[in-house]
N, C-alpha and C positions, 0 to 999 in steps of 0.2 A: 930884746929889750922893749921893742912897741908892744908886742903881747902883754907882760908885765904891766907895762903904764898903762895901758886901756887897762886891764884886770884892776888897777888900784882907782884911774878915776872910776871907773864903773862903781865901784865900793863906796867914793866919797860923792857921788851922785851928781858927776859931772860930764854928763851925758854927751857935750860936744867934743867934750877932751878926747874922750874916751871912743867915739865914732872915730875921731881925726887919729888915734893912734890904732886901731882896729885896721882901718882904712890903710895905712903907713905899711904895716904888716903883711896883709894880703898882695900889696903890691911888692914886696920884694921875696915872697914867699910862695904866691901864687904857682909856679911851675918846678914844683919843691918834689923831691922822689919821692915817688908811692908810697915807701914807708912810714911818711912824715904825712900825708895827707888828711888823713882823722884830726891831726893838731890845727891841719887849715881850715877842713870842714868844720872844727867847730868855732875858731875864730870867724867864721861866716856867718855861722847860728847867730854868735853873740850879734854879731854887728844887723844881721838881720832885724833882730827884734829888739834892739836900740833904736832903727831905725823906725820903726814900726809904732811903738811906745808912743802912746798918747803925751803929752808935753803937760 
């Protein structure tokens, strides 16, 4: 569900929301089995360069 909500604020270009459920995510998904792991690396991508993004 945080995935999702980040994915939709990210879209309505509310970039705090959208860190704060990225963020949300990583932390209860963070030590997720290997198979799932691409889903978190890229949930990191994103939050990376949200975090990055000039304001």
């Amino acid at each position: 569900m945080h995935r999702l909500l980040a994915n939709i604020h990210q879209q309505l270009d509310r970039r705090p929301d959208a860190i704060k459920e990225y963020s949300r995510y990583l932390g209860l998904w963070d030590a997720c089995d290997p198979a799932l792991q691409p889903e978190v690396d890229g949930a990191k991508a994103e939050l990376a360069s949200l975090i990055a993004e000039p304001r």
